[in-house]
C-alpha positions in Angstrom: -3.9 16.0 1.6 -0.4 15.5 0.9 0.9 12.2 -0.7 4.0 10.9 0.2 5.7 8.5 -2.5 9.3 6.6 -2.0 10.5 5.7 -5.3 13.8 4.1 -6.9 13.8 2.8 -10.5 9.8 2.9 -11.0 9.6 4.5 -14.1 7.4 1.4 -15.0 5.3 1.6 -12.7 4.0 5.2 -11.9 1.5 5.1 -15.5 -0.5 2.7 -13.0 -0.1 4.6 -9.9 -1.0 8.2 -11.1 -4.3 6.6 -13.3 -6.1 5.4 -9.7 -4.9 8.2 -7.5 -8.1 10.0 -6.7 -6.7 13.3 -7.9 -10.1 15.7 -7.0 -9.1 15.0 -2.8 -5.6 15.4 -3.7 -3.8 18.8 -2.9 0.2 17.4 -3.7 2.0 14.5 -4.7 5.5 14.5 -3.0 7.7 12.0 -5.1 10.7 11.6 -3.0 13.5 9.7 -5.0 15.6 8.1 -3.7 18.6 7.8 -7.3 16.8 6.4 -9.7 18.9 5.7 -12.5 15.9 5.1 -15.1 13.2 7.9 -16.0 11.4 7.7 -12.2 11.2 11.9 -12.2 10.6 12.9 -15.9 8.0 10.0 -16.1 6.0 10.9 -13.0 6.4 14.6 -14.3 4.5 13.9 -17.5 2.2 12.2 -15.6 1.3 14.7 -12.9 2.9 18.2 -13.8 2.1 19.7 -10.0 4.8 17.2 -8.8 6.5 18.1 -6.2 10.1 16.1 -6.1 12.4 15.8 -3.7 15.7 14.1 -3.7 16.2 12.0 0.1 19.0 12.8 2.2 20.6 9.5 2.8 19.2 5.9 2.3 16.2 3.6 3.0 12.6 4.2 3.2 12.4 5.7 6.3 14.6 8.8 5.0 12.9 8.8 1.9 9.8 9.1 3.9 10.9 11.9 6.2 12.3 13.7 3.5 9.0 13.4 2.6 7.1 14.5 5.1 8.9 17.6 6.1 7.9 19.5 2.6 4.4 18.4 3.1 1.8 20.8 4.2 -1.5 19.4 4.3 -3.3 18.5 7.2 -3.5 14.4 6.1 -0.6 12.9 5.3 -0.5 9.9 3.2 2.6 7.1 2.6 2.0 4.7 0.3 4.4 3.0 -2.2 4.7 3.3 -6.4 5.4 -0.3 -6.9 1.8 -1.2 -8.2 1.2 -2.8 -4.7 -0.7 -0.4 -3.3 -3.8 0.7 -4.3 -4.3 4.7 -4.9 -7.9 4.2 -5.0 -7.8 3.1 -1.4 -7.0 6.5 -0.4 -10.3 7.5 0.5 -10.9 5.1 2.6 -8.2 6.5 4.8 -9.2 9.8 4.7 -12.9 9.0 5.4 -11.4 6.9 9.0 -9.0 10.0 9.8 -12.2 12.5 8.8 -14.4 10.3 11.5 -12.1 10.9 14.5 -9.1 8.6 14.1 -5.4 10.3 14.4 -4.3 7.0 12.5 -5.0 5.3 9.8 -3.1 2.3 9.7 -2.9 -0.2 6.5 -4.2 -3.9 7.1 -4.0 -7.1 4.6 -4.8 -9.2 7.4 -8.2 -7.2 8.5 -11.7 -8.7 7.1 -11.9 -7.2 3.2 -7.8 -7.1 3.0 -5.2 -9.5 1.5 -1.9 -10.0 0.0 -1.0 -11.4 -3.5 2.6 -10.8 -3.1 3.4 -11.8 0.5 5.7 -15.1 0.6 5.4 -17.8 3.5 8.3 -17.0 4.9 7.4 -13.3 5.2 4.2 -13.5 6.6 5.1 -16.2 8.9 7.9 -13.2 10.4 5.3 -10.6 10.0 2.9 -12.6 12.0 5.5 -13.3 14.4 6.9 -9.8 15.0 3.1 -8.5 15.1 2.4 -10.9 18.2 5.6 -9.7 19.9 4.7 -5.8 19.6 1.0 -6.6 20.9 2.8 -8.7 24.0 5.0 -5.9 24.7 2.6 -2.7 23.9 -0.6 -3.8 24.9 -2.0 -3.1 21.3 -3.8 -5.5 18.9 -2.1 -5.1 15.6 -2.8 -7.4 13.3 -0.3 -6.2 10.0 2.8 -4.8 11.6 5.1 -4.4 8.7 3.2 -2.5 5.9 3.6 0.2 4.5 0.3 2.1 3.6 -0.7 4.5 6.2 -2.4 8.0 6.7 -2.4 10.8 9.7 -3.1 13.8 10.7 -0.1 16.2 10.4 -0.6 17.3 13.8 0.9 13.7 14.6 3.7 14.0 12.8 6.4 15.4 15.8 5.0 12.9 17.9 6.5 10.1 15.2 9.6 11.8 16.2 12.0 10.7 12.8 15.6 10.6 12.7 16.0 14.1 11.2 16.8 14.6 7.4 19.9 16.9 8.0 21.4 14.5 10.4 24.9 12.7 8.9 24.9 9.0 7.6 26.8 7.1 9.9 30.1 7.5 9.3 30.9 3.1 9.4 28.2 3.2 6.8 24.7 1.7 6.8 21.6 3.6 8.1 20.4 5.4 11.1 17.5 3.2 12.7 14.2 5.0 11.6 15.8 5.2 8.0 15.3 1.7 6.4 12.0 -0.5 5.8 11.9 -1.0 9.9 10.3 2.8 9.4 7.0 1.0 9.8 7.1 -0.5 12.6 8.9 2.4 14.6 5.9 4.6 13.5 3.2 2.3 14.2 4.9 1.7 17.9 5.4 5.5 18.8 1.4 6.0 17.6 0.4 3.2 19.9 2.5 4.6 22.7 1.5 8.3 22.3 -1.7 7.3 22.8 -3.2 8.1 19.2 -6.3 6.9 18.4 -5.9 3.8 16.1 -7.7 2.6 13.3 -6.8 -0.4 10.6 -7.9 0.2 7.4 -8.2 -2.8 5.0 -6.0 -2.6 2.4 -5.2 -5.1 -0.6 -1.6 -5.7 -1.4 -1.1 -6.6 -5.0 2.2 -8.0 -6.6 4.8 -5.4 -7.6 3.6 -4.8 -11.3 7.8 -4.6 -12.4 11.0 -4.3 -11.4 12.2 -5.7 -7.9 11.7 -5.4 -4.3 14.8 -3.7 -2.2 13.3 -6.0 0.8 15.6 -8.5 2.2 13.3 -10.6 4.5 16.1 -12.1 6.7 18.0 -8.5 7.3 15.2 -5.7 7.2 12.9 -8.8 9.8 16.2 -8.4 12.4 16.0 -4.6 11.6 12.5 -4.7 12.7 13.0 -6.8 16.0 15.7 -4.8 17.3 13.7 -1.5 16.9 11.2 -3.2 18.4 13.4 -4.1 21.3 15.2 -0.6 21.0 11.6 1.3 21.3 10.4 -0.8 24.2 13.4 -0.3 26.0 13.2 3.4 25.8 9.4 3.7 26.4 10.3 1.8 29.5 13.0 4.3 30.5 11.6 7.2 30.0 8.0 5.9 31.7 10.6 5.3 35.2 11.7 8.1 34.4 8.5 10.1 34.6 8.5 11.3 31.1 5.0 11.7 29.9 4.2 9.9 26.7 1.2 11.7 25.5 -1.0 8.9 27.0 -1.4 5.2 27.1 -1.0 2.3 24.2 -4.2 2.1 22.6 -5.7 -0.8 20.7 -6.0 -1.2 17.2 -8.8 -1.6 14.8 -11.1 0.5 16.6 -11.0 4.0 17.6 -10.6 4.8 21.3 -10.3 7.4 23.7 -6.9 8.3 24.4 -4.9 11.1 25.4 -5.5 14.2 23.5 -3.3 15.3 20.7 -2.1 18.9 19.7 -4.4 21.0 17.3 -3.3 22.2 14.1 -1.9 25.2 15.1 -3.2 26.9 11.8 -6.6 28.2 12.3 -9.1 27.2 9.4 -11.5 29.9 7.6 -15.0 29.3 8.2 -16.6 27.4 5.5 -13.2 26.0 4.2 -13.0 22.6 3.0 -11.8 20.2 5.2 -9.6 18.2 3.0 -8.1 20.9 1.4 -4.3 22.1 3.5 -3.7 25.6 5.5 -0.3 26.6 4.5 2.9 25.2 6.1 6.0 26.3 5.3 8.1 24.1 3.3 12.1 23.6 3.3 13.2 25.2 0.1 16.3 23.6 0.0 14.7 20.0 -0.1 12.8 20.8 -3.5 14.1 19.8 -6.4 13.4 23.1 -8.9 11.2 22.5 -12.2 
């Protein structure tokens, strides 16, 4: 199992974030940082000396998350944040929904034994919104659309199909859609429309132990509505079009049948653990060294 960590400025933090990660199901810890200015890296390093670190190509969470994900090579991937609002320790339950047939586990604080501490009014009354507009549109029943705590199997990964690390910022400045906090929905969209089978996990969002949030609720909500408007759009086209999807939206919170997905193209050894990763290469040039 890889674990995929976004981080700016959390040297604070990571003391609580490395003491609950369940380390014995753990193969790597991918800390991508994204400039920290404080002692994020040599922090985390004392803390976990197998770290691997990488530096993100351009900005936002969704950069610093396929940065991520391209050095990865075990067979689950994990995303989760350092801030102290996501529990480590929840990890397993993940795994154990992927392990049971699921292609995606996706992260719930609305789902019966999840919750927020941190969410404000005004956020969950957009969340909430923006949810019922992607289950109107997509046919799926989401019921958290904007959070960040996820896990799949790698073999999903190119059907996530994210703006590609090598690719240029844009030259007016900003960020490439797919690279800021709207990464969440755009992922949980192209699952649904791929066909993936679907399952929320609960998940309990505490508030950020320190520092502060790089959300903006009014920018990254309109960020989120027109990828939602952007994806739909294309699905659409490309369904005229003829071009096969991978299968049919699928509903969320339970596990259905959909459209098969790729195997691992690595065969496993006989008698091989299950959790543990067959060997992928990894971009050399994207690790940071020592």
């Amino acid at each position: 199992m890889s674990v995929v960590v976004p981080t700016l400025n959390e040297e604070r933090n990571l003391p609580y974030f490395f003491a609950r990660l369940p380390r014995q199901q753990v193969a790597e810890v991918i800390l991508v940082d994204g400039g920290s200015v404080d002692r994020t890296v040599a922090v985390a390093r004392e803390l976990y000396p197998e770290l691997i670190v990488v530096h993100q190509t351009r900005t936002g969470k969704g950069n610093a998350l396929a940065c991520g994900f391209e050095v990865s090579t075990g067979d689950i991937i994990v995303m989760i944040d350092a801030d102290g609002s996501t529990d480590p320790a929840e990890i397993p339950r993940f795994v154990s929904t992927l392990v049971d047939g699921t292609d995606y586990a996706k992260g719930s604080r609305f789902r019966p034994g999840g919750g927020s501490e941190d969410i404000t009014r005004l956020r969950k009354l957009g969340n909430y919104g923006l949810n019922g507009f992607v289950n109107l549109l997509f046919g799926t029943r989401f019921t958290d659309l904007c959070y960040g705590y996820n896990a799949f199997w790698r073999r999903s990964l190119a059907r996530l199909d994210l703006p590609a690390v090598d690719l240029p910022p844009p030259p007016e400045g900003g960020k490439l859609w797919g690279d800021g906090f709207e990464v969440e929905t755009l992922i949980n969209i192209r699952a649904a429309a791929h066909g993936l089978r679907i399952d929320e996990v609960a998940s309990m969002e505490s508030r950020r132990l320190h520092g502060v949030s790089n959300l903006n609720a009014f920018s990254d909500g309109m960020r989120v509505l027109r990828t939602i408007l952007r994806e739909y759009r294309r699905i659409r086209a490309e369904r005229e079009a003829g071009v096969s999807l991978g299968g049919g939206v699928v509903d969320a919170g339970s596990a259905v049948d959909a459209a098969p997905v790729p195997p691992v193209p690595a065969p496993r050894p006989a008698g091989a653990d299950p959790l543990r990763p067959v060997p992928v290469p990894r971009p050399a040039a994207l690790v940071e060294e020592g």
